[in-house]
C-alpha positions as CSV (number, residue, x, y, z in Angstrom):
1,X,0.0,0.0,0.0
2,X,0.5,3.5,-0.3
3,X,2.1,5.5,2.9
4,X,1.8,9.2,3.0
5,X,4.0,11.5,5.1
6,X,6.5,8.7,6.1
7,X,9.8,9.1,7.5
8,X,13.3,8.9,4.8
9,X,15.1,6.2,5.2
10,X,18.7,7.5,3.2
11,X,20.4,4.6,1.2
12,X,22.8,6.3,-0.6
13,X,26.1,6.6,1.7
14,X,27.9,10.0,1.7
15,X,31.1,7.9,-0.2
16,X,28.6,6.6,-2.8
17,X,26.9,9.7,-3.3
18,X,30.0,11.6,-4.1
19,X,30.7,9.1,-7.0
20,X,29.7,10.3,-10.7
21,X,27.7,7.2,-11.4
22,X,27.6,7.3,-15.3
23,X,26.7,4.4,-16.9
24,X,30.2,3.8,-19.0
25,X,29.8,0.1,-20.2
26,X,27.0,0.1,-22.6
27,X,27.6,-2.4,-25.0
28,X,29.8,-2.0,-27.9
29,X,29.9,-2.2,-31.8
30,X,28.4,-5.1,-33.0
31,X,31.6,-7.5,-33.7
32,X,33.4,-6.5,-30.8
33,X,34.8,-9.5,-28.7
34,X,32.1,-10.1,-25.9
35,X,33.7,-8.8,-22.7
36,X,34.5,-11.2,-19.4
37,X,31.7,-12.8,-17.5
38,X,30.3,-11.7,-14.7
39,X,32.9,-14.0,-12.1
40,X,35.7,-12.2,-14.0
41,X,37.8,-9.8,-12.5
42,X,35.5,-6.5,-13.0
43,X,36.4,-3.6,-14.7
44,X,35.9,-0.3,-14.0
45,X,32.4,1.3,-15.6
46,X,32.3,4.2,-13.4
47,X,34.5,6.7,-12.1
48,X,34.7,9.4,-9.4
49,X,34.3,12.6,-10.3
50,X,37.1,14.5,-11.1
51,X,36.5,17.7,-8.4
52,X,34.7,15.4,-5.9
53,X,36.8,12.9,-3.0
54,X,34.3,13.4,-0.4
55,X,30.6,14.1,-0.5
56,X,29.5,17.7,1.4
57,X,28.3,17.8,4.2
58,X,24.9,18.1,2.9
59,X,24.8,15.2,1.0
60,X,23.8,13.0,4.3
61,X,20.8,14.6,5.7
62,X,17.8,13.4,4.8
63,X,15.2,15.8,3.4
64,X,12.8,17.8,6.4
65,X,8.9,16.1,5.1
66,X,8.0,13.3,2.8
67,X,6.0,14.6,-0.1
68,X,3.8,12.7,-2.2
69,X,2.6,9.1,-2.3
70,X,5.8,6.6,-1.1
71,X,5.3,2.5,0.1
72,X,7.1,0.3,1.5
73,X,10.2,-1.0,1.4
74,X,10.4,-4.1,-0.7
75,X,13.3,-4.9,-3.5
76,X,11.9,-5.0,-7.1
77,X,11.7,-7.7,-9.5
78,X,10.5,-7.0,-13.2
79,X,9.6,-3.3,-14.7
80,X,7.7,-2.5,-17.5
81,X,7.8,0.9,-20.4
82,X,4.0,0.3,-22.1
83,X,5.2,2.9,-24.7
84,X,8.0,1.0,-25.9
85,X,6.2,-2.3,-25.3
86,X,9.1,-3.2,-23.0
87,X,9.6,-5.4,-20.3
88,X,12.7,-6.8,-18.4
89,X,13.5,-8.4,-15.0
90,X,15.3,-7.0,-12.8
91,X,19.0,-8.1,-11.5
92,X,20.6,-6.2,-8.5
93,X,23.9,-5.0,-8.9
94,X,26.4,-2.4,-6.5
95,X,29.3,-1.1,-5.5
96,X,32.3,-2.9,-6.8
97,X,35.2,-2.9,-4.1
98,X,37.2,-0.1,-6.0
99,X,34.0,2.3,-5.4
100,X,33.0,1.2,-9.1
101,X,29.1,0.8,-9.9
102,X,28.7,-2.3,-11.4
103,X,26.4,-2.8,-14.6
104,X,24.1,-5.2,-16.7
105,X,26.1,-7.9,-18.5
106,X,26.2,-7.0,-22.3
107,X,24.7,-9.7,-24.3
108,X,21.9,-10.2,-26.0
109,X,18.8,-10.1,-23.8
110,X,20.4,-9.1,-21.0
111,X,17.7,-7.9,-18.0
112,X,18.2,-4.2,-16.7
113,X,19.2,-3.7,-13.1
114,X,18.1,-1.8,-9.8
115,X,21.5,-0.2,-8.0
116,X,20.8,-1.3,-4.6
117,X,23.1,1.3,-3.2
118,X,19.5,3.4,-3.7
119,X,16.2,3.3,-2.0
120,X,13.7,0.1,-3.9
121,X,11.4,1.6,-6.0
122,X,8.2,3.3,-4.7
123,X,10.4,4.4,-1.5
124,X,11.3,7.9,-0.8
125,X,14.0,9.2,-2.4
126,X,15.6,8.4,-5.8
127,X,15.4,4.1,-6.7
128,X,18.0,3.9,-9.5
129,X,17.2,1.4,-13.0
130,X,20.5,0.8,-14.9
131,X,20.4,-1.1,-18.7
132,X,22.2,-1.3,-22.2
133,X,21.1,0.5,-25.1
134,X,22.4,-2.0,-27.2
135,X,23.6,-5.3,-26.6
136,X,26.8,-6.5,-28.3
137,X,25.8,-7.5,-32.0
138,X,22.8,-5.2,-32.3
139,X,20.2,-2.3,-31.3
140,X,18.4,-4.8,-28.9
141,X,19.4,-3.2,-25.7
142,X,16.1,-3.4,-23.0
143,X,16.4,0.3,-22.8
144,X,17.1,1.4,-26.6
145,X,14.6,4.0,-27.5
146,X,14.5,5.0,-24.0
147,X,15.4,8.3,-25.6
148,X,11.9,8.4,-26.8
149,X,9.9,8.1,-23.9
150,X,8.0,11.8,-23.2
151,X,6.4,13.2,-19.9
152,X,3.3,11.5,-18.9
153,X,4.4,8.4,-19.8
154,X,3.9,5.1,-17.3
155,X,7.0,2.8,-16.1
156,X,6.0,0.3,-13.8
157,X,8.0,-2.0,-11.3
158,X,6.6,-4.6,-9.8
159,X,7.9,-5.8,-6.5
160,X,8.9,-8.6,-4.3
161,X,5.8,-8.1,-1.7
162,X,2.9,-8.5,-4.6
163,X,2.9,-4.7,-4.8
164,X,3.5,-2.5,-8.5
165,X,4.6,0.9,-8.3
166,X,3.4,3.1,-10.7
167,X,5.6,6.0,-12.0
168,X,5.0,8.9,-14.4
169,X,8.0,10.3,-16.0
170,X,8.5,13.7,-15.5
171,X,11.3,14.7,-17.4
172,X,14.5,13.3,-19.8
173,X,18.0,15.1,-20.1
174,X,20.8,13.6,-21.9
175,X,24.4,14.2,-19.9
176,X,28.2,14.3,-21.3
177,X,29.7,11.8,-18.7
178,X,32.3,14.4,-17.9
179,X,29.3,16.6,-16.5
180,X,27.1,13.9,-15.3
181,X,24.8,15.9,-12.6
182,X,25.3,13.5,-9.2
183,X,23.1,15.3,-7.3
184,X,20.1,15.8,-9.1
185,X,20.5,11.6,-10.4
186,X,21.6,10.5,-6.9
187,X,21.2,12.6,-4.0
188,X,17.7,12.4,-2.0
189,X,14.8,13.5,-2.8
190,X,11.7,14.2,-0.5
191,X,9.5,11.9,-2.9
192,X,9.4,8.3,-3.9
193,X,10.6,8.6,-7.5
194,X,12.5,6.8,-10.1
195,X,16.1,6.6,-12.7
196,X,16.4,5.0,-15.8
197,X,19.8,5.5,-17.2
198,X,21.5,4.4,-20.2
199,X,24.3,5.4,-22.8
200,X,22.8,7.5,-26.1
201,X,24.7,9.4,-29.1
202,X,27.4,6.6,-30.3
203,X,30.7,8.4,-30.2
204,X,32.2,9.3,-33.8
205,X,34.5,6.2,-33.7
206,X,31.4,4.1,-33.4
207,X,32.6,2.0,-30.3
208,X,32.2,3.9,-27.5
209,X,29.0,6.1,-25.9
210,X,30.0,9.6,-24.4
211,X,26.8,10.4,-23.1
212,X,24.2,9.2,-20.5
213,X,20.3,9.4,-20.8
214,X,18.5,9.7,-17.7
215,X,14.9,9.6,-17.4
216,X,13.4,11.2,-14.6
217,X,9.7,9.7,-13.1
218,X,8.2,10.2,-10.1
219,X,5.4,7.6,-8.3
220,X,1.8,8.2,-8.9
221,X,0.0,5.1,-7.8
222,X,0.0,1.5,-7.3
223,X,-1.3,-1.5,-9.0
């Protein structure tokens, strides 16, 4: 169910929140070699960013009031886009020891993921979605055409408990990953509301993605 006016739990650590969290591995030409399995030694897909070692002081406190519809906490399992006619699971992936984020494997089909270094979905605060755009021989990336998606449109998530929380996005904003914007991605919020981010504008050698697209939603309901 729906709580109103319910305390903030903060998930985000001050160490994680200072991190630029771009999404950096996001699949790569078709006919690249497919990169290391998961039980391979990681690389890094995300770095700090450049100005920031420590998060301010700020970056801790939890906002004053709830605002808005929030639930539960309760991790989330599958998620669906109806305008894309998209649906994925969901895998849970984190902080690598070397203050990396971890991401969605690369291959074909591979499910997007919820960063569980943020709140679950329908929570207050800012739940975090993370998928390819492509996948490693083609455009079939669970979030390619993410780019497409306009205010007003619905992404649900449904959860472990039974529950579905039902968000509205609000806003989308593509982001160099030299400028990625931490703190309005990351840092809390006094609503439940929602991520999706993914890589968009293949770079001019056609092998790498310099940009992020974030879409920004907020909850308005359950199912």
């Amino acid at each position: 169910m729906i709580a109103h006016g319910t305390g903030r739990r903060l998930r985000l650590t001050a160490a994680a929140a200072a991190l630029v969290l771009a999404l950096t591995a996001c699949g790569t030409a078709a006919g690249e070699a497919e990169p290391p399995a998961a039980s391979a030694t990681p690389t890094p897909t995300a770095e700090a960013a450049p100005a920031e070692t420590a998060a301010p002081e700020t970056a801790s406190a939890a906002p004053e009031e709830t605002q808005g519809p929030v639930m539960a906490a309760s991790r989330p399992v599958s998620m669906h886009i109806p305008a894309l006619d998209r649906s994925s699971e969901l895998m849970v992936t984190g902080m690598r020891a070397d203050r990396t984020l971890e991401v969605p494997p690369g291959a074909e089909g591979s499910p997007a993921s919820w960063y569980d270094g943020s709140p679950t979905p329908g929570e207050p605060g800012a739940s975090v979605l993370l998928g390819h755009v492509n996948s490693l021989s083609d455009e079939s990336g669970v979030f390619y055409e993410l780019d497409t998606l306009v205010p007003g449109d619905e992404i649900t998530v449904e959860r472990e408990d039974g529950t579905t929380a039902v968000f509205e996005v609000t806003r989308l904003e593509s982001f160099a990953k030299d400028e990625f914007p931490t703190r309005a991605v990351y840092y809390p919020v006094p609503g439940a509301e929602l991520r999706l981010i993914t890589c968009d504008d293949l770079g001019a050698g056609g092998d790498e993605f310099p940009n992020n697209t974030v879409v920004f939603a907020q909850l308005v309901g359950t199912a």
